[in-house]
C-alpha positions in Angstrom: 0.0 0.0 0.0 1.4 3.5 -1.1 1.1 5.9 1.5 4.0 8.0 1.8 3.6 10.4 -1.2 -0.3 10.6 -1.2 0.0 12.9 2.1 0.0 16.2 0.2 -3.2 15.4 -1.8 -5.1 12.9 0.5 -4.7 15.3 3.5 -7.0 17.8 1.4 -9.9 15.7 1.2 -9.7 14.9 5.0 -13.3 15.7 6.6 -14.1 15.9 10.0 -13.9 12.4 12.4 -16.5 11.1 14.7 -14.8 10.8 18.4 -14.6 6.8 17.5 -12.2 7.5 14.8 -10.6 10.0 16.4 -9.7 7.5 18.9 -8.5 5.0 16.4 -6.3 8.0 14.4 -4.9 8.2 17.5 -3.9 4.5 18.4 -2.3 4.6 14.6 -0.9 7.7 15.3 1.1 6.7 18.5 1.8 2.5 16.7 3.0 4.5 13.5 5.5 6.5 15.7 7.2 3.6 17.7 7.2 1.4 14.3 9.0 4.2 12.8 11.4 4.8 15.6 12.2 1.0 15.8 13.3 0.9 12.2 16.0 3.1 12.1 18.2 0.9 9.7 15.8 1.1 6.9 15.4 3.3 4.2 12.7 6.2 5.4 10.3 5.6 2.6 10.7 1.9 3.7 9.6 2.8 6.7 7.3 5.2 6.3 4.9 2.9 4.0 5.2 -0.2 6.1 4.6 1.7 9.7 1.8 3.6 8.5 0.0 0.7 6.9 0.5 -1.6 9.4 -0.4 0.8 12.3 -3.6 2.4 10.6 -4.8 -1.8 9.7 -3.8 -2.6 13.4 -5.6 0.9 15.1 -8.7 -0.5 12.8 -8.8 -4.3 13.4 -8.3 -3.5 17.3 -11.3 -1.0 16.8 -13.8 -3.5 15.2 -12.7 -6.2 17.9 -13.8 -3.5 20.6 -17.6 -3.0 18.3 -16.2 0.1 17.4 -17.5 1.6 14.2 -14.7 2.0 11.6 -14.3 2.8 7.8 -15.6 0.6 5.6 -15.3 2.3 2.4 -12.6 3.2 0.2 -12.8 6.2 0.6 -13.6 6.0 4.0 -10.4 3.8 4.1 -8.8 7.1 2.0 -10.1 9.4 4.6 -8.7 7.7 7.6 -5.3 6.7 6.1 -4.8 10.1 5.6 -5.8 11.6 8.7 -3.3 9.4 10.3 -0.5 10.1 8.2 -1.4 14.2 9.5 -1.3 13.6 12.8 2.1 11.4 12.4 3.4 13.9 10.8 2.4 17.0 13.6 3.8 14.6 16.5 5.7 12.3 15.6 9.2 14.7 14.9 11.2 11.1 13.6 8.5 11.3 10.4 8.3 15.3 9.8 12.5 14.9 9.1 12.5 12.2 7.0 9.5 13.7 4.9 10.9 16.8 4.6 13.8 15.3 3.3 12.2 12.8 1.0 10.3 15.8 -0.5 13.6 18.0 -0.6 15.3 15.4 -3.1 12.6 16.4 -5.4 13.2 20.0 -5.0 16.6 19.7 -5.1 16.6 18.5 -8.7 17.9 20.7 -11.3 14.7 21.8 -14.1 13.8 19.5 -16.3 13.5 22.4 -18.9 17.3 22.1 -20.6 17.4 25.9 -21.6 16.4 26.7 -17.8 19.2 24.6 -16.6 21.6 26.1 -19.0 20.7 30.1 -17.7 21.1 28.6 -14.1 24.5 27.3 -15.0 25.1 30.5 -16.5 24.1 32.5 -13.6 26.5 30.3 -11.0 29.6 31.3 -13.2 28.3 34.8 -13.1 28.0 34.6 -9.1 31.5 33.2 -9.0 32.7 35.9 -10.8 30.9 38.1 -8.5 28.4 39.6 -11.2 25.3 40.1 -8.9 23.2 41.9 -11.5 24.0 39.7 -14.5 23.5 36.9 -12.6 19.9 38.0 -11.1 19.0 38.5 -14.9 19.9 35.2 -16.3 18.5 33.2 -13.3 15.2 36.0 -13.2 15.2 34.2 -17.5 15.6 30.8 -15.9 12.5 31.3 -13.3 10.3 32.5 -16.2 10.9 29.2 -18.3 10.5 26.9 -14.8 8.3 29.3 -12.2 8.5 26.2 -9.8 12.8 26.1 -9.8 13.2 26.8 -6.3 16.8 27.0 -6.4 17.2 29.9 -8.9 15.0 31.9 -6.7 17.7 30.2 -4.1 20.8 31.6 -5.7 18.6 35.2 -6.6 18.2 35.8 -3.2 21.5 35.1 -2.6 22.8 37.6 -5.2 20.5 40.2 -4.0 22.2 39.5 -0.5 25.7 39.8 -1.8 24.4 43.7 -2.7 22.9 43.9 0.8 19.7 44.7 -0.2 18.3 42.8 2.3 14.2 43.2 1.7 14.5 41.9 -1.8 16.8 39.2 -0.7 13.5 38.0 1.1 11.1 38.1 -1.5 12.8 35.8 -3.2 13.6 33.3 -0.5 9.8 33.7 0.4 9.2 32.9 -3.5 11.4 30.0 -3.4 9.5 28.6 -0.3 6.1 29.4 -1.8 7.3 26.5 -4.4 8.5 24.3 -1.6 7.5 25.1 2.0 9.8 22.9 3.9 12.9 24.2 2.2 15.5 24.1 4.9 18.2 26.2 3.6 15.9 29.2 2.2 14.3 29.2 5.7 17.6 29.4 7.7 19.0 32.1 5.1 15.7 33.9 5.2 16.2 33.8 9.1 19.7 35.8 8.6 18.4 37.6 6.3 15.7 39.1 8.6 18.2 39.0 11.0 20.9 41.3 8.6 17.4 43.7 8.2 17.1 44.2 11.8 13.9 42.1 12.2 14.9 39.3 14.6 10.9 39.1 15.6 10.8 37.5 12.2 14.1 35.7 12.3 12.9 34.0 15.3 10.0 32.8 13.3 11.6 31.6 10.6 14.2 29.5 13.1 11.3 27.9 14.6 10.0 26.8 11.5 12.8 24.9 11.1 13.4 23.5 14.1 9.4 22.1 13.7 10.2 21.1 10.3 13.6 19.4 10.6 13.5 18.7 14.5 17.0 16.5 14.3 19.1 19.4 12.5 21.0 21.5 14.9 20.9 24.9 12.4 17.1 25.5 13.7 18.0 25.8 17.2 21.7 27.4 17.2 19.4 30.2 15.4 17.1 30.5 17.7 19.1 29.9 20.7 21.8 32.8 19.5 18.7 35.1 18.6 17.4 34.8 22.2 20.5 35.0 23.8 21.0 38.4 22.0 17.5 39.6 23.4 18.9 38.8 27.0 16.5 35.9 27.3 18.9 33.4 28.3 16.9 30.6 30.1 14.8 30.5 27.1 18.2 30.3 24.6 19.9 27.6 26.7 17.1 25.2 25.9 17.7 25.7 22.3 21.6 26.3 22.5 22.2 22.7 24.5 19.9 21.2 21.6 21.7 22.1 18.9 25.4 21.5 20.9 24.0 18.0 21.6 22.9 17.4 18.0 26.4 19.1 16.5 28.3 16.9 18.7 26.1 13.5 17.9 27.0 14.6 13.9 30.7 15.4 14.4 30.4 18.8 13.0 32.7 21.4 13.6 30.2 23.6 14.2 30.0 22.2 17.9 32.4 25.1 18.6 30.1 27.3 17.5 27.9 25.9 19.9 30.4 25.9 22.9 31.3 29.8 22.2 27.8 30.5 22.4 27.3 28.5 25.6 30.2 30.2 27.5 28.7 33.5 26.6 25.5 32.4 27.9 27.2 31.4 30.9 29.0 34.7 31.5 26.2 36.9 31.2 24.0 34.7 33.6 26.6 34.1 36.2 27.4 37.9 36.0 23.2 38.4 36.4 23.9 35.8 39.6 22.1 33.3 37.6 24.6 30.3 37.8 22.3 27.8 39.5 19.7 28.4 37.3 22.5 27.7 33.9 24.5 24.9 35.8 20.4 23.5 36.5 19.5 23.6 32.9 22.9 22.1 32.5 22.2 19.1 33.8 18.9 18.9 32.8 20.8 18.2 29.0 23.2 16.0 30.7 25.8 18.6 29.6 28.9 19.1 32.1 30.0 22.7 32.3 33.5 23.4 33.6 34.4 27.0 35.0 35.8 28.3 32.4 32.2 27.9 30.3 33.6 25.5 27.7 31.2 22.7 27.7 31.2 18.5 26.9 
């Protein structure tokens, strides 16, 4: 049974549930999540197809056992199916990655229109060569032959950075996300961006977005974490900071220096606000061992 990519257009014809099927949605829900955390080894699609037809037929054959009314129509069968896969993806963070990513392979494709893929070739020697208006003007050609080419509007926003001018810059990341929503590097460059135009109100935003969207990817909550350690909200940050130090250290990145700088700085400021039981707390709340000095393990 092929689940995984009907999400998108099943989820639109969802109606509303009787408080029976809510119940069962949530029994598939909650099997569909440990299936998928139990499966680690296999492929995400794999996984995703198998856990959420197994669970949804399980959260069903457990309901009719109990004389509970279930779906007994395809498109009842439709309905449900889909209603489960929503609520999978909205709590079960394991599936919202590996969606997101699934979907981003797509997205990441180069055009299938050959002339569109020649101007964006064109336009990345241009940005080499540091020719931000030229390049905006062949990739602006390449987004008129392929409106949906998310990573020309990418690489325009990108150019209209270079020139710091900052409000364009994110019209263009918010047109590349229009053509795919759960884009994860035109949301954490939109964040900068914001950030660069002195709106960290929206940067903030956009940070959560990806932490919701791609909650095992440390660049969401660094982000967020930094941004409310600048607005002095440092109890707040460290929840976010430790998150992404944790996850930059699980992935070997170098960035977990990033991560320790930030942390030390948090430290300072709330041991010089005679908050150091309240850091050291939180501390060990991510199992994190601090050392005087504010470096971090």
């Amino acid at each position: 049974m092929k689940i995984f990519f009907s999400f998108l257009i099943a989820a639109i014809f969802c109606t509303g549930n009787s408080k029976a099927q809510d119940t069962r949605i949530a029994r598939a829900q909650n099997l569909a999540c440990g299936c998928l955390d139990s499966l680690k080894s296999l492929p995400f699609k794999q996984r995703a197809d198998s856990c959420l037809s197994k669970s949804g037929a399980q959260a069903l054959s457990e309901g009719m056992k109990s004389g509970t009314k279930v779906p007994t129509t395809v498109e009842g069968m439709r309905s449900f199916l889909a209603s489960v896969q929503k609520e999978v993806y909205s709590s079960c963070p394991t599936y919202r990655q590996g969606y997101n990513e699934e979907q981003m392979k797509f997205y990441e494709a180069l055009s299938a229109n050959p002339e569109a893929k020649k101007l964006y070739s064109n336009g990345g020697n241009l940005m080499d060569a540091q020719k931000w208006d030229e390049a905006i003007a062949t990739y602006e050609k390449a987004v008129k032959l392929d409106p949906k080419f998310a990573y020309a509007y990418d690489n325009i926003a990108i150019c209209y950075r270079k020139k710091q001018d900052y409000k364009t810059a994110i019209k263009y990341y918010q047109k590349s996300l229009e053509v795919f929503p759960a884009g994860n590097l035109a949301l954490q460059n939109l964040a900068a961006v914001y950030s660069y135009d002195n709106n960290n109100t929206e940067a903030l935003n956009q940070y959560n977005k990806l932490k919701y969207l791609y909650p095992q990817d440390a660049e969401g909550y660094f982000g967020a974490g930094k941004l409310q350690a600048i607005a002095a909200n440092y109890e707040v940050a460290l929840d976010d900071i430790f998150t992404a130090h944790l996850l930059y250290a699980k992935n070997n990145s170098a960035y977990v220096k990033d991560s320790q700088q930030l942390v030390a700085y948090v430290y300072t400021k709330m041991k010089a606000n005679n908050q150091e039981d309240a850091f050291m707390k939180k501390a060990k709340q991510y199992n994190i061992n601090i050392n005087t000095s504010g470096a971090n393990k």
